[in-house]
PyMOL CGO cylinders between C-alpha atoms (Angstrom):
from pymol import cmd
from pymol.cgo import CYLINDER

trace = [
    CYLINDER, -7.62, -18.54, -6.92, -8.90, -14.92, -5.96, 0.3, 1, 1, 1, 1, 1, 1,
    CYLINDER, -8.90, -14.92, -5.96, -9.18, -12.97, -2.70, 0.3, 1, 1, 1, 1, 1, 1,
    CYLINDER, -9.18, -12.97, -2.70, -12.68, -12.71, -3.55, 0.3, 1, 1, 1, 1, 1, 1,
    CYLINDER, -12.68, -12.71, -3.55, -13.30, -16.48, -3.89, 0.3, 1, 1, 1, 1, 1, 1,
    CYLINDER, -13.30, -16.48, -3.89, -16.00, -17.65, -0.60, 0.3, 1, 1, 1, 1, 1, 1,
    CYLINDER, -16.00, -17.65, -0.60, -13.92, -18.97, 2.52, 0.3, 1, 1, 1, 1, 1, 1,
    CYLINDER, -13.92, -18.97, 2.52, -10.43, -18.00, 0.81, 0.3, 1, 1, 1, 1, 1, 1,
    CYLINDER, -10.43, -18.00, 0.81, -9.43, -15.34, 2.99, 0.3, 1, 1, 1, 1, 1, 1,
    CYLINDER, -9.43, -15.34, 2.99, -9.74, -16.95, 6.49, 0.3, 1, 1, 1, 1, 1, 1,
    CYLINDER, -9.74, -16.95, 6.49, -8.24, -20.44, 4.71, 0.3, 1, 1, 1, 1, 1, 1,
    CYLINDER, -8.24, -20.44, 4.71, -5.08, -18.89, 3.95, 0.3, 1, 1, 1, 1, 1, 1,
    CYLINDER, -5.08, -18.89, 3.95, -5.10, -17.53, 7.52, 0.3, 1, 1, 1, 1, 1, 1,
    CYLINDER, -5.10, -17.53, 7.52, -5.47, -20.68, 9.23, 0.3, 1, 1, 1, 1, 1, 1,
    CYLINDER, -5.47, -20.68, 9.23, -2.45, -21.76, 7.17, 0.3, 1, 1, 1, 1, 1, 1,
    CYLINDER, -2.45, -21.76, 7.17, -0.38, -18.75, 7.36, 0.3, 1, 1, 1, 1, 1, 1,
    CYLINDER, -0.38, -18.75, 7.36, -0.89, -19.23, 11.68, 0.3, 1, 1, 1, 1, 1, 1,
    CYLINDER, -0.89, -19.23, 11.68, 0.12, -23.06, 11.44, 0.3, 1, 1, 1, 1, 1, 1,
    CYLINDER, 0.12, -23.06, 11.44, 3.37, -22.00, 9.20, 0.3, 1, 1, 1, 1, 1, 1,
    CYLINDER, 3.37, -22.00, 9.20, 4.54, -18.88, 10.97, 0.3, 1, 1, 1, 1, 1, 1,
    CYLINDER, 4.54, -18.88, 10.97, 4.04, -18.95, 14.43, 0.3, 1, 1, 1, 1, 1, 1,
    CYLINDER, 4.04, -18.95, 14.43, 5.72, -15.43, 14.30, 0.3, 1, 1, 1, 1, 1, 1,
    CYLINDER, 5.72, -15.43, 14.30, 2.45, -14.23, 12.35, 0.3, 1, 1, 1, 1, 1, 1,
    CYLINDER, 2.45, -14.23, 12.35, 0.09, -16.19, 14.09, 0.3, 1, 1, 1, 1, 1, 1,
    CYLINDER, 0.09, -16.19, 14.09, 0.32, -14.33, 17.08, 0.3, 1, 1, 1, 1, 1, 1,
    CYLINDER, 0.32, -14.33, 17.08, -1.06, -11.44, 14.72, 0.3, 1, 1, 1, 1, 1, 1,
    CYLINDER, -1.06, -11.44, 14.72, -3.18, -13.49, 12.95, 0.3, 1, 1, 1, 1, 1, 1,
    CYLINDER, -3.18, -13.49, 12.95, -5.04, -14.55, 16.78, 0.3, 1, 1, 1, 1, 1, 1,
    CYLINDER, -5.04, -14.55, 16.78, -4.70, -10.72, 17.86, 0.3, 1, 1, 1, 1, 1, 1,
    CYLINDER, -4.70, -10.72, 17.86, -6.62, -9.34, 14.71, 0.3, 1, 1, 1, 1, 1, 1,
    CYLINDER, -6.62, -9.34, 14.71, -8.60, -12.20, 13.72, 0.3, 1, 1, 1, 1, 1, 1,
    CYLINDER, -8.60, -12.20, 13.72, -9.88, -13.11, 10.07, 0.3, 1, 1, 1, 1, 1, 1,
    CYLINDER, -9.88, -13.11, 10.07, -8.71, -11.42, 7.33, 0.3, 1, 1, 1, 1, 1, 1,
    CYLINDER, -8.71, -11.42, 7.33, -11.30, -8.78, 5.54, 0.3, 1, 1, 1, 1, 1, 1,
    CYLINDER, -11.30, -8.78, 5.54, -9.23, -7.44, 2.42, 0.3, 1, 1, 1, 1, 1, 1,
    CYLINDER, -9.23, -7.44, 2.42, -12.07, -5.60, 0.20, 0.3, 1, 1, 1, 1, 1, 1,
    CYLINDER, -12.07, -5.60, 0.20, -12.16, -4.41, -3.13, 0.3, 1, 1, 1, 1, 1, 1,
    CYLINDER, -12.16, -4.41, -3.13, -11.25, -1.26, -4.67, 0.3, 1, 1, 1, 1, 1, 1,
    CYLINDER, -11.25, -1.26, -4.67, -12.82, -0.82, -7.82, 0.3, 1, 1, 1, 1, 1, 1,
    CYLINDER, -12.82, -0.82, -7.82, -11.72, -1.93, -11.48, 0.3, 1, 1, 1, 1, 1, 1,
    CYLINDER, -11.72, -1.93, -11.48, -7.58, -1.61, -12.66, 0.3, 1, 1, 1, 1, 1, 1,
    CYLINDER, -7.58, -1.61, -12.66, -8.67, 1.62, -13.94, 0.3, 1, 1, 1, 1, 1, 1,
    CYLINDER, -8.67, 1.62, -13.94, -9.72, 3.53, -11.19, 0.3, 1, 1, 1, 1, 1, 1,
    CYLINDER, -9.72, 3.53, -11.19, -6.83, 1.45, -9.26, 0.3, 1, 1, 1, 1, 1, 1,
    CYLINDER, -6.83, 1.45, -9.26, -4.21, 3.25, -11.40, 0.3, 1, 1, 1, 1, 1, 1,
    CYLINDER, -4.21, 3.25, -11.40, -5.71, 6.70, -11.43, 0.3, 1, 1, 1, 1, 1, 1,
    CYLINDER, -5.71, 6.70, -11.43, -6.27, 6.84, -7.34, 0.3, 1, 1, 1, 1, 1, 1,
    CYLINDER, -6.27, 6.84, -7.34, -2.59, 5.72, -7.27, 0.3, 1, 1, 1, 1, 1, 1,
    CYLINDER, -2.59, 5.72, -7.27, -1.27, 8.45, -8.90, 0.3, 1, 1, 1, 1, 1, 1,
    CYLINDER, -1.27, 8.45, -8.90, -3.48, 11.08, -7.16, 0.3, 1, 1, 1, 1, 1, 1,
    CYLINDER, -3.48, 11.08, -7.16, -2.27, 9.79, -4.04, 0.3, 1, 1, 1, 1, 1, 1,
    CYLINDER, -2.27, 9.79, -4.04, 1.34, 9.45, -5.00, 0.3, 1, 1, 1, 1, 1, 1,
    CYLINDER, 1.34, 9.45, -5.00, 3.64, 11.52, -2.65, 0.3, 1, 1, 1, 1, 1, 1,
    CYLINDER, 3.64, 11.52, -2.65, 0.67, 12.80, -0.51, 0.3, 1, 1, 1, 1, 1, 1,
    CYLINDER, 0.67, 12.80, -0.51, -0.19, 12.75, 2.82, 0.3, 1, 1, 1, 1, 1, 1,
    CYLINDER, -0.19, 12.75, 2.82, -3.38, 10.91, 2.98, 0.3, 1, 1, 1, 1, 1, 1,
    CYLINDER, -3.38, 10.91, 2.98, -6.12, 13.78, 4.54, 0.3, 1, 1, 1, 1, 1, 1,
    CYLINDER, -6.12, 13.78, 4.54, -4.61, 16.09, 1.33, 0.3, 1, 1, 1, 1, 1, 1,
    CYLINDER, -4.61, 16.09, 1.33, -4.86, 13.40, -0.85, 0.3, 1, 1, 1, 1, 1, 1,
    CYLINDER, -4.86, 13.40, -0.85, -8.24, 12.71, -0.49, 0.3, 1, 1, 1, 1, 1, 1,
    CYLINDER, -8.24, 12.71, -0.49, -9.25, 16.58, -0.14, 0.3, 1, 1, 1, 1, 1, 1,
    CYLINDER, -9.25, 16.58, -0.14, -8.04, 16.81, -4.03, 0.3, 1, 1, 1, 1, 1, 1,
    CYLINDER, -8.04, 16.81, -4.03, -9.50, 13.23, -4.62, 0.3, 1, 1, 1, 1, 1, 1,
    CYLINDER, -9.50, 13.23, -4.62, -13.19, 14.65, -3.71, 0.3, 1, 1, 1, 1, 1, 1,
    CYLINDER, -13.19, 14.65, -3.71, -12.54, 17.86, -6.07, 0.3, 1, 1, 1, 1, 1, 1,
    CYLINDER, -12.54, 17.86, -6.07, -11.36, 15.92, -8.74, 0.3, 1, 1, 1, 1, 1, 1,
    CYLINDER, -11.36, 15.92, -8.74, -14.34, 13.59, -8.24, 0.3, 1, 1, 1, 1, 1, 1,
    CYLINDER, -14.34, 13.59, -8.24, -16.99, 16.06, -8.01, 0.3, 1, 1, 1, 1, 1, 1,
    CYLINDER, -16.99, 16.06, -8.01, -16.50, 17.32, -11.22, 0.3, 1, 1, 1, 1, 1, 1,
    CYLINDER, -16.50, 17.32, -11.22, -17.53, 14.53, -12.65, 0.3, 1, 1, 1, 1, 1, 1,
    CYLINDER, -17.53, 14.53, -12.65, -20.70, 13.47, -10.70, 0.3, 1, 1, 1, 1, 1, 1,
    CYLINDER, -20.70, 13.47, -10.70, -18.89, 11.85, -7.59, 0.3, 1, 1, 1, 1, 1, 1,
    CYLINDER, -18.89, 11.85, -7.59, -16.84, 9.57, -9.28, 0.3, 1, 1, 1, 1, 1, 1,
    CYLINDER, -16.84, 9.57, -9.28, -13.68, 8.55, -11.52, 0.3, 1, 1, 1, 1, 1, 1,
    CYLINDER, -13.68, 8.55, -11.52, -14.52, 9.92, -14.85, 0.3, 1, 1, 1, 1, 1, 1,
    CYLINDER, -14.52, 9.92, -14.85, -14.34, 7.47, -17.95, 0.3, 1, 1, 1, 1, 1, 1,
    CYLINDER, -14.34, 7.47, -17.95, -10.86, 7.68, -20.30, 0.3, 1, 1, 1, 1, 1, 1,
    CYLINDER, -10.86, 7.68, -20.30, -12.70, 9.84, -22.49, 0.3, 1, 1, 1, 1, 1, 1,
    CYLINDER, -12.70, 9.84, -22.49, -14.12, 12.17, -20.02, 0.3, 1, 1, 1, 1, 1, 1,
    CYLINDER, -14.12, 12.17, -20.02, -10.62, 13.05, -18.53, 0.3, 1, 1, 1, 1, 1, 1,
    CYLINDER, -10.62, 13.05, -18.53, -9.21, 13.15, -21.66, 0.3, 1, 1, 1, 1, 1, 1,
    CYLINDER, -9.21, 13.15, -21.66, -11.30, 16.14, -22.47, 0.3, 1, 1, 1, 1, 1, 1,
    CYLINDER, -11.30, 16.14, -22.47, -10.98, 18.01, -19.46, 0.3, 1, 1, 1, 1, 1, 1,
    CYLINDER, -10.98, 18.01, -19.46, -8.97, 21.27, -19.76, 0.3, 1, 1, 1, 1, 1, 1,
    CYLINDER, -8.97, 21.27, -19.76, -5.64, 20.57, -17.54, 0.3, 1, 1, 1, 1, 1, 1,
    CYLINDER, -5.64, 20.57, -17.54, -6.78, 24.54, -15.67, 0.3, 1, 1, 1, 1, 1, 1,
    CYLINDER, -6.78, 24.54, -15.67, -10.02, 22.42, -14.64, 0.3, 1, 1, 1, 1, 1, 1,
    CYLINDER, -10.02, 22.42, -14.64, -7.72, 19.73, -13.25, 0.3, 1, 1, 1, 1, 1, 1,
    CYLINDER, -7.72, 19.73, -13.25, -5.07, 21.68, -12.13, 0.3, 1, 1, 1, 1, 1, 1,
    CYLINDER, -5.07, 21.68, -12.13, -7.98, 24.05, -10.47, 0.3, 1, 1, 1, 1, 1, 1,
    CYLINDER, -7.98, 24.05, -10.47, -9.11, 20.81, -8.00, 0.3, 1, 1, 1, 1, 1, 1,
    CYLINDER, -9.11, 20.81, -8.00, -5.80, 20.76, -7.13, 0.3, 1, 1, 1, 1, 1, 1,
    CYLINDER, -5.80, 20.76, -7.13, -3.68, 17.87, -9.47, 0.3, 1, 1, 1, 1, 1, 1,
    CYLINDER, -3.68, 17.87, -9.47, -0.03, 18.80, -10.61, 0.3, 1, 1, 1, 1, 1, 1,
    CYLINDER, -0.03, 18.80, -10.61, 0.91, 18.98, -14.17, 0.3, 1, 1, 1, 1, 1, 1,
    CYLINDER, 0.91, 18.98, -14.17, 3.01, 15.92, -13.61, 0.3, 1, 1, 1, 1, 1, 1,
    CYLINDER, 3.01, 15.92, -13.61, 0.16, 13.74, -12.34, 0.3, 1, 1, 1, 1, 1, 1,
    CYLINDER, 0.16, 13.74, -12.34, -2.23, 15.06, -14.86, 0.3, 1, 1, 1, 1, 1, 1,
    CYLINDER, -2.23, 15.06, -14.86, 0.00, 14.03, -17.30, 0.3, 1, 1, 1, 1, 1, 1,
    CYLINDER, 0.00, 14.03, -17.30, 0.15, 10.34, -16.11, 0.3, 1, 1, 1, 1, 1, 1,
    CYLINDER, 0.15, 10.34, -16.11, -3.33, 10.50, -15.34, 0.3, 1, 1, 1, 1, 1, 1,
    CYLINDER, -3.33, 10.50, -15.34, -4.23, 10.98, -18.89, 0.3, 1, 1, 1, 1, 1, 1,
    CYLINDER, -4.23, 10.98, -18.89, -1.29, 8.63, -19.91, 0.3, 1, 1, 1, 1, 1, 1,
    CYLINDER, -1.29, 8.63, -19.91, -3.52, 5.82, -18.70, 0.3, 1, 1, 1, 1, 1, 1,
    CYLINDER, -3.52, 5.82, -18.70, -6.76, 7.46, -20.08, 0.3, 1, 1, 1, 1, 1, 1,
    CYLINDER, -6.76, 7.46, -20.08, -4.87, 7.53, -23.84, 0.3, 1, 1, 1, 1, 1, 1,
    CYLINDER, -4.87, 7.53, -23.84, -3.72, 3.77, -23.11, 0.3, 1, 1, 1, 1, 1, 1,
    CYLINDER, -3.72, 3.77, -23.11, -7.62, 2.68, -22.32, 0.3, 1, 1, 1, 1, 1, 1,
    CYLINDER, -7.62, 2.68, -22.32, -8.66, 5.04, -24.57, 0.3, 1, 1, 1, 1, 1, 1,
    CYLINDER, -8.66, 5.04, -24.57, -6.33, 3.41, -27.86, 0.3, 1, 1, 1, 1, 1, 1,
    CYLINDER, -6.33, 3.41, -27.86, -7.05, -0.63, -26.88, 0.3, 1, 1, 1, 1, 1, 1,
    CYLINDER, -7.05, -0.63, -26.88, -3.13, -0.32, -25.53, 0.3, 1, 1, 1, 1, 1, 1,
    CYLINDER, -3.13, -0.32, -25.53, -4.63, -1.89, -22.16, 0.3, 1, 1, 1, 1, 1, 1,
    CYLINDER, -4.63, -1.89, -22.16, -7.46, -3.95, -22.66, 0.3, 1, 1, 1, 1, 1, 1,
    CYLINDER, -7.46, -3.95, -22.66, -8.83, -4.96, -18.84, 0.3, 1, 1, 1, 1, 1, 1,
    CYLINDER, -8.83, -4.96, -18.84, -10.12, -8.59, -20.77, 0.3, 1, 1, 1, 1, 1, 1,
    CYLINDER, -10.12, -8.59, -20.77, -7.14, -9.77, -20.61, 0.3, 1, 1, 1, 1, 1, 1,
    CYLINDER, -7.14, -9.77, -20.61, -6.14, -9.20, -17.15, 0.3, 1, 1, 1, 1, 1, 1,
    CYLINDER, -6.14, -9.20, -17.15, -7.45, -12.05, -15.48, 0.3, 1, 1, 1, 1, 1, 1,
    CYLINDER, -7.45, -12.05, -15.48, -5.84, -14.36, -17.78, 0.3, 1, 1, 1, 1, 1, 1,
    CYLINDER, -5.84, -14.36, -17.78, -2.19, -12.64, -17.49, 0.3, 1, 1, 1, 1, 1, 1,
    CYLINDER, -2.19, -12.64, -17.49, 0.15, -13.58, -14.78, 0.3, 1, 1, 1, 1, 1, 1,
    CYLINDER, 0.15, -13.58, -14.78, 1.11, -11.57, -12.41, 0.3, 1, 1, 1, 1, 1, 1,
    CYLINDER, 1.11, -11.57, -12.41, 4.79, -10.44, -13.88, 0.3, 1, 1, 1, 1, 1, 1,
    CYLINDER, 4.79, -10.44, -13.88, 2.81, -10.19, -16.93, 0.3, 1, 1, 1, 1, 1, 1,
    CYLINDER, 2.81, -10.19, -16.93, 0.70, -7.52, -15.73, 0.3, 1, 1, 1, 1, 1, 1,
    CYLINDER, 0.70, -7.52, -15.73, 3.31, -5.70, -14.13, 0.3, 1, 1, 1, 1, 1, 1,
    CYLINDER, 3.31, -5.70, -14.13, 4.79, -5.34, -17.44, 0.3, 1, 1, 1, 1, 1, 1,
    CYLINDER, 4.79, -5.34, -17.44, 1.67, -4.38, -18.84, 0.3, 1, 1, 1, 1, 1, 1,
    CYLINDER, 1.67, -4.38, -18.84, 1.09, -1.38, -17.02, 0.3, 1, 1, 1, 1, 1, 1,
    CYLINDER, 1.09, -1.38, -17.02, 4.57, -0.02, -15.58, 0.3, 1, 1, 1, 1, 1, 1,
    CYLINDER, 4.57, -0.02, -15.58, 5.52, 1.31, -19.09, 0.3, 1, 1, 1, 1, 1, 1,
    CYLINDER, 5.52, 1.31, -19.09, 2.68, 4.08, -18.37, 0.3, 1, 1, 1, 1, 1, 1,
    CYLINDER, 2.68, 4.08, -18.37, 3.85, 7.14, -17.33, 0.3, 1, 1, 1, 1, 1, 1,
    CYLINDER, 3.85, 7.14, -17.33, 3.44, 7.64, -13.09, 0.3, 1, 1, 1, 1, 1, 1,
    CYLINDER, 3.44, 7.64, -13.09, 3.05, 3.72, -12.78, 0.3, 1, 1, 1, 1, 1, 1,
    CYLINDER, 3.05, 3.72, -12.78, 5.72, 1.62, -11.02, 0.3, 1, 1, 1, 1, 1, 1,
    CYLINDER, 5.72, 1.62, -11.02, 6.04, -1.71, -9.47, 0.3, 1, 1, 1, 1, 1, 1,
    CYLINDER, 6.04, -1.71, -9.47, 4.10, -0.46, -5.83, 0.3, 1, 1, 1, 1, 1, 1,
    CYLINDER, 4.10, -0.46, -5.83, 1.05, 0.66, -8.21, 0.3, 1, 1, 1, 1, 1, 1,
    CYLINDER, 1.05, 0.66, -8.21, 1.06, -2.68, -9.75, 0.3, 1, 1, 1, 1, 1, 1,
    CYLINDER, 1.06, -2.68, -9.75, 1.53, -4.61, -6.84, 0.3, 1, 1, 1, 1, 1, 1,
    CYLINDER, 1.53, -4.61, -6.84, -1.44, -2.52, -5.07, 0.3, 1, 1, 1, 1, 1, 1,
    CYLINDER, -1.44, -2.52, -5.07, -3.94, -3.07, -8.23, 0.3, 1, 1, 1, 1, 1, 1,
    CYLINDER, -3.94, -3.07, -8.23, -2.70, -6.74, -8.29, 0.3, 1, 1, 1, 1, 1, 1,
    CYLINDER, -2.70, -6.74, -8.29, -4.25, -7.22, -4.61, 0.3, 1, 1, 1, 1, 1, 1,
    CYLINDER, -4.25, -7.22, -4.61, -6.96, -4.81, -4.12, 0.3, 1, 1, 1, 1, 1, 1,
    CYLINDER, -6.96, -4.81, -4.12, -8.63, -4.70, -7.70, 0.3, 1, 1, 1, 1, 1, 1,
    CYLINDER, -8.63, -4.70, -7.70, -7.55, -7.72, -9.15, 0.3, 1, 1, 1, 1, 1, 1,
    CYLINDER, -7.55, -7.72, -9.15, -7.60, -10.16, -5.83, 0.3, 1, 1, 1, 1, 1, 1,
    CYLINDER, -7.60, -10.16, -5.83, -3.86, -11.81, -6.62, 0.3, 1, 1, 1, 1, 1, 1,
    CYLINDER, -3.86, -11.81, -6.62, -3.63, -14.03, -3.67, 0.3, 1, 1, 1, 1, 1, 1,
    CYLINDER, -3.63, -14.03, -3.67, 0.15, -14.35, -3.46, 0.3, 1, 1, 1, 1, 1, 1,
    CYLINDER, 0.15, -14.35, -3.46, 1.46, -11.00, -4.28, 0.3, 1, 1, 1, 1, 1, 1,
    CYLINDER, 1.46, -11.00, -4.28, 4.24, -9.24, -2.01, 0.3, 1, 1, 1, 1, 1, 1,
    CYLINDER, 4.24, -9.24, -2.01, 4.68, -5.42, -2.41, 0.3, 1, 1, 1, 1, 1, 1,
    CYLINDER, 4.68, -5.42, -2.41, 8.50, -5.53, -1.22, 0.3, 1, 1, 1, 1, 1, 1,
    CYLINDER, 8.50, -5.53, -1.22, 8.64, -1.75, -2.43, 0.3, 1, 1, 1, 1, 1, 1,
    CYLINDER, 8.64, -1.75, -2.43, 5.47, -0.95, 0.07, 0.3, 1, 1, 1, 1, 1, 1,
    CYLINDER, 5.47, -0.95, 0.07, 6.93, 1.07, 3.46, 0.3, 1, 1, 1, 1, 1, 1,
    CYLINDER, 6.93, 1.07, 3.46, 4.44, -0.54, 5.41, 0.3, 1, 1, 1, 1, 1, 1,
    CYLINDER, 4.44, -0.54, 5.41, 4.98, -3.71, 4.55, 0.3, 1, 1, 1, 1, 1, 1,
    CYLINDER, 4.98, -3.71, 4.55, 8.78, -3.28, 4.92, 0.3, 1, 1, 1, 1, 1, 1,
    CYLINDER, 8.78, -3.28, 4.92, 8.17, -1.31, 8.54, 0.3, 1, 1, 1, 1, 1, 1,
    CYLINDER, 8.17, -1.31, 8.54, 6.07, -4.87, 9.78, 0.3, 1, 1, 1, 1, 1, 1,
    CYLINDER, 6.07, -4.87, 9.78, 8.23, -7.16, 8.90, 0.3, 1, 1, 1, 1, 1, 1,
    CYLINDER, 8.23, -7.16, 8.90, 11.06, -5.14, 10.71, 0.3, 1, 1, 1, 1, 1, 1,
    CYLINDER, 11.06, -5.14, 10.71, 9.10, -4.69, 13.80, 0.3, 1, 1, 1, 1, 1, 1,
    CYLINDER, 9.10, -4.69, 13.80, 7.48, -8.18, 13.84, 0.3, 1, 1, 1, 1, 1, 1,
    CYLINDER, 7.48, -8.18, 13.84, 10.55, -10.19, 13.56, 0.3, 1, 1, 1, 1, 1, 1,
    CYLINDER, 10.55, -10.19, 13.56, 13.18, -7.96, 15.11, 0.3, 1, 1, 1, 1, 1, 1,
    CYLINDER, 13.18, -7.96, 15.11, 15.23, -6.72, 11.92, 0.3, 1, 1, 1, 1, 1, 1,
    CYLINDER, 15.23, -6.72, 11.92, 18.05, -4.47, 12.75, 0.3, 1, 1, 1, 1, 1, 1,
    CYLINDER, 18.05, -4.47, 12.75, 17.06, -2.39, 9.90, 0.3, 1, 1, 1, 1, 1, 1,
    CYLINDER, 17.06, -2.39, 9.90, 14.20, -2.18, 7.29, 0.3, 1, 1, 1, 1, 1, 1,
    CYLINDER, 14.20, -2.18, 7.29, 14.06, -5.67, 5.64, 0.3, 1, 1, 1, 1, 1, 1,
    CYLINDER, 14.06, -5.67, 5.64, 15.26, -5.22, 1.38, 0.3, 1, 1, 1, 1, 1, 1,
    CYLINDER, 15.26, -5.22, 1.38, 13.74, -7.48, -1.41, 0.3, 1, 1, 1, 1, 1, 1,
    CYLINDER, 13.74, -7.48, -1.41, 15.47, -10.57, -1.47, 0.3, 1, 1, 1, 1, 1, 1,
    CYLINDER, 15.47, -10.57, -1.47, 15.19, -10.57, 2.68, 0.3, 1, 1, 1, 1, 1, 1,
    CYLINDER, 15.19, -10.57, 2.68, 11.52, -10.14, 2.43, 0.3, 1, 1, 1, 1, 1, 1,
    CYLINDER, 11.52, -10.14, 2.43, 11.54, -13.06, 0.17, 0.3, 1, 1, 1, 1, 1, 1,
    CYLINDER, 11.54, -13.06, 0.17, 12.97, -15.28, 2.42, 0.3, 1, 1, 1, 1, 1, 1,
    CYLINDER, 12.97, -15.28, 2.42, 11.00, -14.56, 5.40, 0.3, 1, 1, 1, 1, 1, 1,
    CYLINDER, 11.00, -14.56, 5.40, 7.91, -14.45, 3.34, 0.3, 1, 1, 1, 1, 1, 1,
    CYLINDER, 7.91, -14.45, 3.34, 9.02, -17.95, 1.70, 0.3, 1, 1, 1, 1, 1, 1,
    CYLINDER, 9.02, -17.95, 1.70, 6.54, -19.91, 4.17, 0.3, 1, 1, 1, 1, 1, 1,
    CYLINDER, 6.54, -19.91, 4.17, 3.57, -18.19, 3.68, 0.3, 1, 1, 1, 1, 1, 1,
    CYLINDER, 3.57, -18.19, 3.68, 3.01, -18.66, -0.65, 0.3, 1, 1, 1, 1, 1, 1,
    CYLINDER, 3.01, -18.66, -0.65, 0.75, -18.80, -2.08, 0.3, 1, 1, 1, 1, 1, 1,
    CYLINDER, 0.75, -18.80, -2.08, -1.23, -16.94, 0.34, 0.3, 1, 1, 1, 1, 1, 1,
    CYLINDER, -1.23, -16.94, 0.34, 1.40, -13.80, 0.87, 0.3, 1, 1, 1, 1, 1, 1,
    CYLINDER, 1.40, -13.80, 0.87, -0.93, -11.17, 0.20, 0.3, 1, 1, 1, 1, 1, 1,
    CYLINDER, -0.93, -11.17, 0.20, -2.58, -12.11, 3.28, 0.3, 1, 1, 1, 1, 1, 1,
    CYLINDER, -2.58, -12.11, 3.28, 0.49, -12.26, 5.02, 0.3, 1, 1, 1, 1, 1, 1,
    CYLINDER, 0.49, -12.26, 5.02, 1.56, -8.67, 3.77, 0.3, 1, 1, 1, 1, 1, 1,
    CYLINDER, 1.56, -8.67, 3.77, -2.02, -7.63, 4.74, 0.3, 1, 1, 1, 1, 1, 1,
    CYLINDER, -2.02, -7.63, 4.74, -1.45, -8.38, 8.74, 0.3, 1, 1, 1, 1, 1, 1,
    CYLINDER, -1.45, -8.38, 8.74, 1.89, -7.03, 8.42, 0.3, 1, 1, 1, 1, 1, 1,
    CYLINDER, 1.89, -7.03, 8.42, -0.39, -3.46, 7.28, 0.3, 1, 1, 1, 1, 1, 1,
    CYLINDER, -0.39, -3.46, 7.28, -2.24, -4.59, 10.53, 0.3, 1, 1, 1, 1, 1, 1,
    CYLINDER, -2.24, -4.59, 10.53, -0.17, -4.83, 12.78, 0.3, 1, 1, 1, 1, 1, 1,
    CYLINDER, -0.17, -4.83, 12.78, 1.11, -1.54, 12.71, 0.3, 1, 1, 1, 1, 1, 1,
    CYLINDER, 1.11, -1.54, 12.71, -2.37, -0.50, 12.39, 0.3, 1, 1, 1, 1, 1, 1,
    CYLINDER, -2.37, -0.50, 12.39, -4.93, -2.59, 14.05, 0.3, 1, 1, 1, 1, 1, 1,
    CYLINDER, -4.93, -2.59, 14.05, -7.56, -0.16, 12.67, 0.3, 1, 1, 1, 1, 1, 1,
    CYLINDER, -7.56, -0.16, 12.67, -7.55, 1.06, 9.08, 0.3, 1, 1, 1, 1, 1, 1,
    CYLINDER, -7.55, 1.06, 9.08, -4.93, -1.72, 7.64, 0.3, 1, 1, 1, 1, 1, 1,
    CYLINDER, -4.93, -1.72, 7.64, -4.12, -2.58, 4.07, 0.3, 1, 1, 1, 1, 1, 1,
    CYLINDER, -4.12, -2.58, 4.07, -7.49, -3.25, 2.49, 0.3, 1, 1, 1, 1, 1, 1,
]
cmd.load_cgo(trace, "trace")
């Protein structure tokens, strides 16, 4: 099952407002789901490290730099890899994000990750595949496992938003951790990526999650 598969999305709505009549009243203020996709596991990891620790109108100034250099868009692992770090450092990246930037270019770049094989790995399987990288952790994989891959059950219990939703949604005291996120999140497998999505939406009727 993928995000991307015809009817899936508003499916797994219609069950997730049947299940949770908490997020139902979301689901009927928003309407259908409309999670899109953001480009191949590669561009995925290199986007999440430019934006890691930025506010989001800087992030994207240096994400247009860094893209302009090479036409407009991500460069391939062998492009970046021969980029002088002054170039990158010039459009505005840190020497610590450069460095995990071309972390991931080496790892394409050697066979070390080999994108065949990620639709065929589960999803623990892929985290472990990509958070030895340098700059990656479990939030990056969770995000690549939703937006680029189209994981349908996948919830990022590291991801503020998420965290903030669930706390305003269903009351919480304070911001919900891991294993309480589980258990309010138990009704809505296999389908909690949606779920996490409307929780992105209902702090934010506009942009959302995807």
């Amino acid at each position: 099952m993928s995000l991307w598969e015809s009817g899936y999305q508003a499916r797994a709505a219609r069950t997730l407002r049947r299940r949770d009549p908490v997020l139902g009243a979301v689901i009927r203020r928003v309407g259908l789901p409309a999670i899109r996709r953001r480009g191949s596991v590669y561009r995925s990891l290199l986007r999440s490290i430019l934006f890691q620790q930025l506010a989001g109108a800087a992030a994207r100034a240096i994400e247009g730099r860094f893209k302009a250099h090479y036409g407009g868009r991500y460069p391939e692992p062998e492009a970046l890899l021969a980029t002088r770090a002054p170039t990158l450092r010039k459009a505005g990246l840190s020497r610590q994000k450069i460095a995990a930037m071309r972390s991931v270019a080496e790892a394409y770049g050697a066979g070390e990750i080999r994108p065949r094989r990620f639709p065929h790995m589960s999803d623990d399987e892929f985290i472990a595949a990509v958070t030895p990288l340098r700059g990656i952790g479990e939030w990056t994989a969770h995000m690549t496992l939703m937006f680029s891959l189209g994981r349908p059950d996948v919830l990022p219990v590291g991801d503020y938003g998420v965290r903030k939703g669930m706390q305003d949604l269903y009351g919480l005291a304070e911001l919900p951790k891991p294993a309480e996120m589980e258990c309010i999140a138990e009704p809505w497998r296999p389908n909690r990526t949606i779920g996490s999505w409307y929780l992105w939406r209902h702090l934010d009727p506009v942009d959302g999650g995807g």
